[in-house]
C-alpha positions in Angstrom: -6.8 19.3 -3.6 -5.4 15.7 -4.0 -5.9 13.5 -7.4 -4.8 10.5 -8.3 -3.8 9.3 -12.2 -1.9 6.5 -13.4 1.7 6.8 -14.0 1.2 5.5 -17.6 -0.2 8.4 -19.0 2.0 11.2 -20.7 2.6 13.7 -17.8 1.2 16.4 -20.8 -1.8 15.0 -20.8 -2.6 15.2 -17.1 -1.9 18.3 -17.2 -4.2 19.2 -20.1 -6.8 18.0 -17.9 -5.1 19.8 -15.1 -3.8 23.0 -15.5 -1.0 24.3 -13.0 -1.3 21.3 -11.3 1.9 19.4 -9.5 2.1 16.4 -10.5 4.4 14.1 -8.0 5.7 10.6 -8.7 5.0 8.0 -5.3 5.9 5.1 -7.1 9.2 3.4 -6.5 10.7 5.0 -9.6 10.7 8.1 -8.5 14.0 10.2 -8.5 13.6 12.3 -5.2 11.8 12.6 -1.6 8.6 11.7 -2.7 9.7 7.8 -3.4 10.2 7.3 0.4 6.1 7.2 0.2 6.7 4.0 -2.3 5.4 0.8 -0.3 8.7 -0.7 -1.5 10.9 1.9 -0.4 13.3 0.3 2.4 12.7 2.8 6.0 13.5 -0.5 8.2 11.7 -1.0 11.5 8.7 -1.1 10.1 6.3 -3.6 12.5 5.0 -7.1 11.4 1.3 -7.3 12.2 0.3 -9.2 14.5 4.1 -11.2 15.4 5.4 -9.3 18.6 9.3 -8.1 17.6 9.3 -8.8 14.4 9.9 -6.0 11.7 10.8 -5.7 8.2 12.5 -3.1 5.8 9.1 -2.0 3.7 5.4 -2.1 4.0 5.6 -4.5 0.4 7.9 -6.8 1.9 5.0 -7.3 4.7 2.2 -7.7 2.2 4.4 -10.1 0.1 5.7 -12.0 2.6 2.8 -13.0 4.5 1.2 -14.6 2.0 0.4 -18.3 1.3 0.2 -20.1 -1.6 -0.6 -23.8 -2.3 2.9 -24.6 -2.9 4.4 -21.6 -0.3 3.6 -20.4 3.2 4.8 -17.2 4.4 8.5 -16.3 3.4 10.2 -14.6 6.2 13.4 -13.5 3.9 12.0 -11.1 2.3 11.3 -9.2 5.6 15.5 -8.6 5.1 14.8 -7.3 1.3 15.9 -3.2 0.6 16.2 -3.4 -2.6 13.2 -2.4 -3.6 13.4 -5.3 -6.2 12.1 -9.4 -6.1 9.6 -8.7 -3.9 6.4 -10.0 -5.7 5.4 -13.5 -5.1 3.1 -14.5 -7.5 0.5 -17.4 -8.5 2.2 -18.5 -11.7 5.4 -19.1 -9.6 3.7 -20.5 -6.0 0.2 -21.8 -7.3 -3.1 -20.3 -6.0 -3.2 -18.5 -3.4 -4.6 -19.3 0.0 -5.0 -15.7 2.2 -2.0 -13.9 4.1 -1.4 -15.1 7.6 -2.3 -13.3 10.3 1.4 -12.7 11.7 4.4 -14.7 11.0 3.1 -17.8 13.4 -0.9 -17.4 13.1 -3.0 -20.0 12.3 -5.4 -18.1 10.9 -5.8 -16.8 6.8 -7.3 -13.8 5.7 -9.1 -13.0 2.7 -8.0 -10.6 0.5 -10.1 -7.9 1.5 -10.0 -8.9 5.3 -5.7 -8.8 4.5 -6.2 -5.6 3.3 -8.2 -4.4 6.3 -5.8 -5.8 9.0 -2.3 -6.1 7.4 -1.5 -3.9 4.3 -3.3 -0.4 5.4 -2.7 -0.2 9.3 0.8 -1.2 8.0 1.1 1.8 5.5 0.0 4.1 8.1 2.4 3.0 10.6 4.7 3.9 8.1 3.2 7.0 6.9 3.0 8.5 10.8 6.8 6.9 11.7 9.0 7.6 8.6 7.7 10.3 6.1 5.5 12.7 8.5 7.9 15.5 7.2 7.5 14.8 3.3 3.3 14.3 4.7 3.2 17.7 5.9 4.6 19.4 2.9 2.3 17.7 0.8 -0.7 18.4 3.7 0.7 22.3 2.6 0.6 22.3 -0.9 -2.8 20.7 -1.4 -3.5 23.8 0.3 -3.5 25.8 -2.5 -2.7 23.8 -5.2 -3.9 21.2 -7.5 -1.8 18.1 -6.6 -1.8 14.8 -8.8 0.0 11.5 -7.0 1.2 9.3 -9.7 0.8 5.9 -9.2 0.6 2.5 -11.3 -2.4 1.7 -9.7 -5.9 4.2 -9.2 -8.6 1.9 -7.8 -9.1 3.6 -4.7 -12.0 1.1 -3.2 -10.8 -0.8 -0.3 -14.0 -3.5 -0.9 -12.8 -3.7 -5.1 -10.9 -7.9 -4.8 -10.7 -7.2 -8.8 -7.7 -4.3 -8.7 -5.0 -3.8 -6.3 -5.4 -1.1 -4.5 -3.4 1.9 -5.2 -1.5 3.2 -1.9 -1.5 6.8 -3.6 -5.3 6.7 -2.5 -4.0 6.2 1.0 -1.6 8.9 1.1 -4.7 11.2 0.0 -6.7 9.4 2.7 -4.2 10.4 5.6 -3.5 13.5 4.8 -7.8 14.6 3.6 -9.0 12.2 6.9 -11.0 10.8 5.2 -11.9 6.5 4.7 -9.7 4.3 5.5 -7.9 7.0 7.3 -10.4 8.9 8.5 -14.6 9.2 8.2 -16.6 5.9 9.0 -13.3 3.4 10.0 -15.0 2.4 13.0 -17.4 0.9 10.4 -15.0 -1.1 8.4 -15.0 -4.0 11.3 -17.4 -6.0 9.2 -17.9 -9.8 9.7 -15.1 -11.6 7.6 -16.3 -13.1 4.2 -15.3 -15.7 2.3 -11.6 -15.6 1.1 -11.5 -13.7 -2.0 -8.4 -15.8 -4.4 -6.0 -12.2 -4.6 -5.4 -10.7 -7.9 -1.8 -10.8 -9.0 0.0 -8.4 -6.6 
């Protein structure tokens, strides 16, 4: 069994709720294997969405970099960025934001939701299936018979919730359970796009 708590509760107290449980870090402040799940954690060659032979060194840098602001379109640099640090773009710096592009040169702007849909989880499990399909099956193992707890800064694990980023330690569960957005009903989640959604700060 896979949970998922915050990483700003006291490690104690997750484990007063859960008992024996493992509890394992996927942010990028982890200090072993398990923080090559971190979106920010530098693998290289991961694909841009969308622009044809065009890759970049984490799925964060993608997310971050194709988006556009009122004052900023996409920023390419970042694509080059493995430090796992200045990735954010945010509104107080760029003004309000506009949607992410749909690749590098694409005319068109996605909504938050839609962005999620087609750019930042497709991306992640390219990632997950490419780079980290060892550290994947060892965790596919332990949930096996143990209790495991991701640790991440973020829980909300809806894909449709515009209010909270969402947490990619609900997509690792995803992947490795097959179940939404990595499994049961994805076929359904083509839906019309609606109007842009202005993206909290992430």
């Amino acid at each position: 069994m896979i949970l998922i708590e915050t990483k700003r509760k006291k490690p104690e107290n997750i484990l007063k709720r859960y008992p024996g449980a493992i509890l394992i870090d996927v942010t990028s402040k982890a200090s072993d294997d398990w923080v090559k799940l971190s979106p920010f954690y530098p693998h290289g060659g991961i694909p841009e969405p969308f622009t044809e032979g065009m890759t970049a060194s984490c799925v964060e840098a993608i997310w971050q970099g194709l988006k556009v602001f009122e004052h900023c379109d996409v920023d390419t640099s970042l694509f080059a960025n493995t430090t796992m640090r200045g990735l954010k773009r945010t509104v107080r710096k760029y003004g309000k934001p506009l949607g992410h592009r749909k690749g590098v040169y694409g005319t068109e702007l996605l909504g938050y939701i839609e962005a999620r849909k087609q750019i930042y989880i497709p991306t992640y499990r390219w990632m997950l299936e490419h780079k980290v399909q060892a550290i994947i099956e060892r965790l596919r193992e332990l949930s096996k018979t143990k209790t495991i707890v991701l640790l991440d800064y973020d829980t909300n694990a809806d894909v449709e919730n515009a209010a909270k980023p969402l947490s990619h330690a609900s997509l690792i569960k995803a992947y490795v359970e097959g179940i939404y957005p990595y499994g049961e009903k994805v076929a359904q989640d083509l839906q019309e796009p609606q109007q842009p959604t202005l993206f909290p700060d992430d």
